[in-house]
C-alpha positions in Angstrom: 153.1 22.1 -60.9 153.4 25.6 -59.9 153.0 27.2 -56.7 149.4 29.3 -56.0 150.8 30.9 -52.6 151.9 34.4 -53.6 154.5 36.3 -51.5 150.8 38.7 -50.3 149.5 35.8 -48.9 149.9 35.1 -44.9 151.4 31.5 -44.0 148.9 29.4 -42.5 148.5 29.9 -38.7 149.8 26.4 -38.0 153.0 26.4 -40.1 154.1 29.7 -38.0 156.5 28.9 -34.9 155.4 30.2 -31.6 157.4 33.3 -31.6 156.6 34.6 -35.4 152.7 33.7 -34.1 153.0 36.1 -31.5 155.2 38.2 -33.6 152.5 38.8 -36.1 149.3 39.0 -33.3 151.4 41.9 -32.1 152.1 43.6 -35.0 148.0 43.0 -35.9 146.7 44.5 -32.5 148.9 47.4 -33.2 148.0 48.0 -36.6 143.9 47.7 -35.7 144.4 50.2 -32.8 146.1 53.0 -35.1 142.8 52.8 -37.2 144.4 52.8 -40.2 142.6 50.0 -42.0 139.8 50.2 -43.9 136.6 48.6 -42.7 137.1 45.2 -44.4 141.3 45.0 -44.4 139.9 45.2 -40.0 137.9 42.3 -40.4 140.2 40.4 -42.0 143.6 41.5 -39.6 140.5 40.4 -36.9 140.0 37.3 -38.4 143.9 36.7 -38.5 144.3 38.2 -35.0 141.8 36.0 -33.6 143.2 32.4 -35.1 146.7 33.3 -34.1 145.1 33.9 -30.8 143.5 30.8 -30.5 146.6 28.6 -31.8 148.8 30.6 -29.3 146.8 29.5 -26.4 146.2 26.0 -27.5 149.9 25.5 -27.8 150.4 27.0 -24.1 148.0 25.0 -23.0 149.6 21.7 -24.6 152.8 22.9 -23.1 151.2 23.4 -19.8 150.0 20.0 -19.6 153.3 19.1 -20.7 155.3 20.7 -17.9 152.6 19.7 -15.4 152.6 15.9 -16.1 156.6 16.2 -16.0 156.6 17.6 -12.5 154.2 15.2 -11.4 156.6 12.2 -12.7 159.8 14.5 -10.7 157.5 14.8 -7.5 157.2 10.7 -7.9 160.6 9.9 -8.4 162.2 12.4 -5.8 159.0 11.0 -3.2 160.8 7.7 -3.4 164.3 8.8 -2.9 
């Protein structure tokens, strides 16, 4: 079995931890605003930009919800102290 991922090829969005994400979305903005790119190597850092912007805020919004429902259980348990 050999492996078809060659070392060009982006990891997938979701096997990226938070900070390479955001790492990476940075490094994209910056690249599209020097105008360097040709037409279609934009669309594609877009494309890129724009999934690693969506994952980013899914996963602060999980963690969100995360902290909130924890302060929620603290407010509970120091409310019957």
């Amino acid at each position: 079995m050999t492996d078809t991922t060659t070392a060009t090829e982006p990891k997938k969005v979701s096997e990226l931890t938070f900070r390479e994400a955001m790492a990476e979305l940075d490094a994209t903005v910056t690249t599209l605003e020097s105008n360097s790119l040709e037409l279609e190597e934009s669309l594609r850092a877009y494309e890129r930009g724009v999934a690693l912007l969506a994952d980013l805020q899914a996963r602060l919004a999980n963690a969100q919800q995360k902290v909130d429902v924890l302060m929620r259980s603290e407010e509970r348990r120091v409310g019957k102290s």
